[in-house]
Short mmCIF file of the C-alpha atoms (twelve columns), coordinates in Angstrom:
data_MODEL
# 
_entry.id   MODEL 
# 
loop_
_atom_site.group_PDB 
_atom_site.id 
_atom_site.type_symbol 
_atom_site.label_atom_id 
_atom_site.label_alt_id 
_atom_site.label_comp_id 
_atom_site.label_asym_id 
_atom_site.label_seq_id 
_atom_site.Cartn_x 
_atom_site.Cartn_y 
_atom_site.Cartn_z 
_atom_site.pdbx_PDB_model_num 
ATOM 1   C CA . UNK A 1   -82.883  28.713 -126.255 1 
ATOM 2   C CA . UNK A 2   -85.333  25.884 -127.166 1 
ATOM 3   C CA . UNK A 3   -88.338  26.736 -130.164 1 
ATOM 4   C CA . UNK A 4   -90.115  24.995 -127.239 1 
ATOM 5   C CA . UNK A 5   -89.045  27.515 -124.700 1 
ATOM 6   C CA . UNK A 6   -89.736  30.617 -126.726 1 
ATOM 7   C CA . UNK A 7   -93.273  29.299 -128.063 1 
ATOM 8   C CA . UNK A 8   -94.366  28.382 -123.989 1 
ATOM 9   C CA . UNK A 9   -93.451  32.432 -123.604 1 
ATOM 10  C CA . UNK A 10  -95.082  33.896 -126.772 1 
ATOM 11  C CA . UNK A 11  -98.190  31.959 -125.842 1 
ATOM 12  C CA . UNK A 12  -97.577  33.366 -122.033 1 
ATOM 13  C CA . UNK A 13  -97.647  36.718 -123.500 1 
ATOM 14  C CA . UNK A 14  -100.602 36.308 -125.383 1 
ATOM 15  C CA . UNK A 15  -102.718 34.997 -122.334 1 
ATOM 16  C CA . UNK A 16  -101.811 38.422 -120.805 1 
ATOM 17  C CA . UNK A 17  -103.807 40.008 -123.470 1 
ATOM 18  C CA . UNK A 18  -107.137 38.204 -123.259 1 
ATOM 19  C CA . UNK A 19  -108.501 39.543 -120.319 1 
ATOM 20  C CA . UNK A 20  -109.364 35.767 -118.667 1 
ATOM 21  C CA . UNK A 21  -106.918 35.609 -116.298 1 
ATOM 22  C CA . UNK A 22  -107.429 31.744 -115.800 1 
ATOM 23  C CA . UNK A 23  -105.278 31.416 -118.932 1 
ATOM 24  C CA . UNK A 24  -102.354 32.797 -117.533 1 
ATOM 25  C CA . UNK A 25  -102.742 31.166 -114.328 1 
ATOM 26  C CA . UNK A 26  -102.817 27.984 -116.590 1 
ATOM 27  C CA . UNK A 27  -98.912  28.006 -117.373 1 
ATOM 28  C CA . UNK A 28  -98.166  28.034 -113.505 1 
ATOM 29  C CA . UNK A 29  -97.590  24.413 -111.831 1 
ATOM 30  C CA . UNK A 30  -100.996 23.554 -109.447 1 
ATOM 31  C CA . UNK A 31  -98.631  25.251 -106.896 1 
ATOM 32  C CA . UNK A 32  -97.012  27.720 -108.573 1 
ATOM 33  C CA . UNK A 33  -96.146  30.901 -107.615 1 
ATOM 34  C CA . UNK A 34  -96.014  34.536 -108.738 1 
ATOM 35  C CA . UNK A 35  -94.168  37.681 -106.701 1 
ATOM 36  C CA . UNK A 36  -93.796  40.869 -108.099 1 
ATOM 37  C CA . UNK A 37  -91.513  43.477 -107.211 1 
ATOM 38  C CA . UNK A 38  -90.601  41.328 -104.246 1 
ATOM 39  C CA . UNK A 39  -94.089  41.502 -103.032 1 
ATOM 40  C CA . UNK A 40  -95.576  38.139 -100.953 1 
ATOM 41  C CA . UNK A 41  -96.103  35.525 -103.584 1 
ATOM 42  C CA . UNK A 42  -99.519  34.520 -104.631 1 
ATOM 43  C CA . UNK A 43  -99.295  30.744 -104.412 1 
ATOM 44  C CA . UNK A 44  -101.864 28.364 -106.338 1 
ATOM 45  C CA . UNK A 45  -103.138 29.216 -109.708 1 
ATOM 46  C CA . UNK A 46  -106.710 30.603 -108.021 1 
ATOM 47  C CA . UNK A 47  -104.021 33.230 -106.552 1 
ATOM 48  C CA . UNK A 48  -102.143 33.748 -109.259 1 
ATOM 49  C CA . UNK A 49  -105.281 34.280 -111.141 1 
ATOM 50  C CA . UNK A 50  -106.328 37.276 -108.665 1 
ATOM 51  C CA . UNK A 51  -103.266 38.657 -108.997 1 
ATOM 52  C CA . UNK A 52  -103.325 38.696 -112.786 1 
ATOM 53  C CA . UNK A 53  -107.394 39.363 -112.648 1 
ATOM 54  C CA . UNK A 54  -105.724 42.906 -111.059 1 
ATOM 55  C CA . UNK A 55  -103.681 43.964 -113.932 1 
ATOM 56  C CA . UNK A 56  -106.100 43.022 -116.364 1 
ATOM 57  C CA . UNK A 57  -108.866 45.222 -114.727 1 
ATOM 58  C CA . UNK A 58  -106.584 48.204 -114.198 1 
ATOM 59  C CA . UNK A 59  -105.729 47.877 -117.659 1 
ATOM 60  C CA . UNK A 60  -108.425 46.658 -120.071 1 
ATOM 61  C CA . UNK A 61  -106.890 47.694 -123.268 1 
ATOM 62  C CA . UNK A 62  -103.506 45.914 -121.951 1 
ATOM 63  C CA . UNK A 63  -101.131 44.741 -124.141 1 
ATOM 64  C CA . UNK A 64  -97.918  42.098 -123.189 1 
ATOM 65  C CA . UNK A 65  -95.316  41.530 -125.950 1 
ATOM 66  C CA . UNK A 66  -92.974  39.339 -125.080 1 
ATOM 67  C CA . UNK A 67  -89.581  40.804 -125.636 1 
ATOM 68  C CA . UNK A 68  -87.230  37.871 -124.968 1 
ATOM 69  C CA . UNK A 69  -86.465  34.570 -123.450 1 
ATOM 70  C CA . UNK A 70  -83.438  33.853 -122.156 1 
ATOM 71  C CA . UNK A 71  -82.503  30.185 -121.154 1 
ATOM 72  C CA . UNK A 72  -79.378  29.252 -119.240 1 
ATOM 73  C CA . UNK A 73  -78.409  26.490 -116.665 1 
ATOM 74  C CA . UNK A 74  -78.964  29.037 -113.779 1 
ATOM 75  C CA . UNK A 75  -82.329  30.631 -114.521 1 
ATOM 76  C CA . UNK A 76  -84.970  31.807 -117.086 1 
ATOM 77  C CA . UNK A 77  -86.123  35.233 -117.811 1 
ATOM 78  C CA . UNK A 78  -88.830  36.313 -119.473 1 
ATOM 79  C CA . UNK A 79  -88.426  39.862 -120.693 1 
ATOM 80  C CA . UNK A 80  -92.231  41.832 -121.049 1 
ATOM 81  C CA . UNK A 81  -93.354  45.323 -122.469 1 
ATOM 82  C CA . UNK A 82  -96.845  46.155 -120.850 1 
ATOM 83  C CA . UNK A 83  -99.008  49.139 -122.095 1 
ATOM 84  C CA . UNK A 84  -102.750 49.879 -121.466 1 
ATOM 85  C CA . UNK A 85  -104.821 52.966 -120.563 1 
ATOM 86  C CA . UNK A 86  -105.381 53.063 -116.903 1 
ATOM 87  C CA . UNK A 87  -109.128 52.979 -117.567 1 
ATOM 88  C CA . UNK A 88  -110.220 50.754 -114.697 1 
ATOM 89  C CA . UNK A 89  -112.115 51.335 -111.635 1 
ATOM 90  C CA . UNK A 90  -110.803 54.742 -109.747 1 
ATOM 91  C CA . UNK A 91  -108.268 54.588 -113.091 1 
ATOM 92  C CA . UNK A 92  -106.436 57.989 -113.905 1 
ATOM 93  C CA . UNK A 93  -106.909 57.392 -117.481 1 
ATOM 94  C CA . UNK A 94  -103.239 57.799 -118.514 1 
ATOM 95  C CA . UNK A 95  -101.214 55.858 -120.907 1 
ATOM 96  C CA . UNK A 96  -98.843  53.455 -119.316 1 
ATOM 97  C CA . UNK A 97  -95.629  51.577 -121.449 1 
ATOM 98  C CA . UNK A 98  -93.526  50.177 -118.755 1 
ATOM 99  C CA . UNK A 99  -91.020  47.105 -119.413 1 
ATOM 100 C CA . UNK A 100 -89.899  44.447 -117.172 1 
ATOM 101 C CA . UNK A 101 -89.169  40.781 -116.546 1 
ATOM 102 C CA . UNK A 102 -90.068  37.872 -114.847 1 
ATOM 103 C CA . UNK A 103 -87.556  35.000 -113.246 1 
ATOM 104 C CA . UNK A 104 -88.766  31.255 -114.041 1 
ATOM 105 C CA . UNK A 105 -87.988  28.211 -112.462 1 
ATOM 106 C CA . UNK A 106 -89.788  25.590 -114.734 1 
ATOM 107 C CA . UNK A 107 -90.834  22.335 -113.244 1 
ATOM 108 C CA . UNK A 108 -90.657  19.257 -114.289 1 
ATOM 109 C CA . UNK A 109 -93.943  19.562 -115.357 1 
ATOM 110 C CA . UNK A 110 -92.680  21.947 -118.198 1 
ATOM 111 C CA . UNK A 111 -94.806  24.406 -116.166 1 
ATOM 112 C CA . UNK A 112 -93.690  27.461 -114.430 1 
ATOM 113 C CA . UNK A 113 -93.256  26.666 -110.072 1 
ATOM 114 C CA . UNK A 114 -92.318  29.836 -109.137 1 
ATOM 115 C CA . UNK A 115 -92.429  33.129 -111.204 1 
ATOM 116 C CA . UNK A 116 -90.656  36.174 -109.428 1 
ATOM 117 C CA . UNK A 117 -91.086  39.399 -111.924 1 
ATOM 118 C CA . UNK A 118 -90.117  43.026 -111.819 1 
ATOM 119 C CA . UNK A 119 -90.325  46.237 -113.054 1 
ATOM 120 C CA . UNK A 120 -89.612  50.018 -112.353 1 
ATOM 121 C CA . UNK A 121 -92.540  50.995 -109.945 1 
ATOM 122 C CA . UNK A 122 -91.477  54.524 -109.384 1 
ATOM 123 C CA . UNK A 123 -91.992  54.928 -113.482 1 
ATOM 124 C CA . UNK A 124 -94.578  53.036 -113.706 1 
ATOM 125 C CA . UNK A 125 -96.202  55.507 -110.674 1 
ATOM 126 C CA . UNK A 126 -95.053  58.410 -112.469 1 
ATOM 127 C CA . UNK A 127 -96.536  57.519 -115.948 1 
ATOM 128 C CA . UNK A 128 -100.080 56.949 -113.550 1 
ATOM 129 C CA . UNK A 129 -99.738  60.484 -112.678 1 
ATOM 130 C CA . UNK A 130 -97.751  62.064 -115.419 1 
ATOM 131 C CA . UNK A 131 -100.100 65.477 -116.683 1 
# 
C-alpha cells in the first residue's frame, strides 16, 4: 500500500470528525457515489454530503479512526471504527462503537467514484437500544 494511499484515508477519517460534512464529500469524484449497507447510493457530492450531514448529526461527539487500508489490483478497503453518543435529535443517548468498512474504486482523478461501505446494523441497533 502506497504512503499516498494511506495518507488520502487518514485524512478521510479525519473529515469524518469535523462535523462539516462538505469535507468528506470533498474526497468523492464530482459524481461519486456512496451506498451503505447496500442501501440506494447517494450520487454527487451535494448527496453524499446529506448522507454524511446524517451521521454527523446523530452523532455529534463522533469519532472515525481509520483502522486500515488495504490496496490490491481488485479493490480498496477502507477499514473504520465509529463511536459517538447518540445525542442528536430524537437521539437515545447511548454510547455507540461499531466497526466497519468501506469498498473504493478510485478514479483517475485520485478521487473516490464510487464508495460502497458496511457495517453490522443489527449491533449497531442493539447498542441504540442497549439499557
Amino acid at each position: 500500500m502506497s504512503d499516498e494511499l494511506s495518507n488520502f484515508a487518514q485524512r478521510y477519517a479525519k473529515a469524518w470528525c469535523s462535523q462539516n460534512p462538505e469535507s468528506v464529500a470533498a474526497f468523492f469524484a464530482e459524481s461519486g457515489s456512496i451506498s451503505i449497507n447496500n442501501g440506494p447510493p447517494a450520487i454527487g457530492r451535494a448527496a453524499i454530503a446529506k448522507e454524511v450531514q446524517a451521521f454527523m448529526t446523530t452523532f455529534p461527539d463522533m469519532v472515525v479512526a481509520m483502522d486500515k487500508v488495504v490496496h490490491n489490483e481488485e479493490e480498496t478497503k477502507f477499514y473504520w471504527t465509529l463511536t459517538g453518543t447518540n445525542t442528536g435529535p430524537g437521539g437515545t443517548g447511548k454510547r455507540v462503537r461499531i466497526s466497519g468498512y468501506e469498498l473504493w474504486r478510485i478514479g483517475n482523478d485520485g478521487l473516490i467514484a464510487e464508495s460502497k461501505g458496511h457495517f453490522d446494523a443489527t449491533d449497531y441497533k442493539k447498542q441504540l437500544r442497549a439499557e
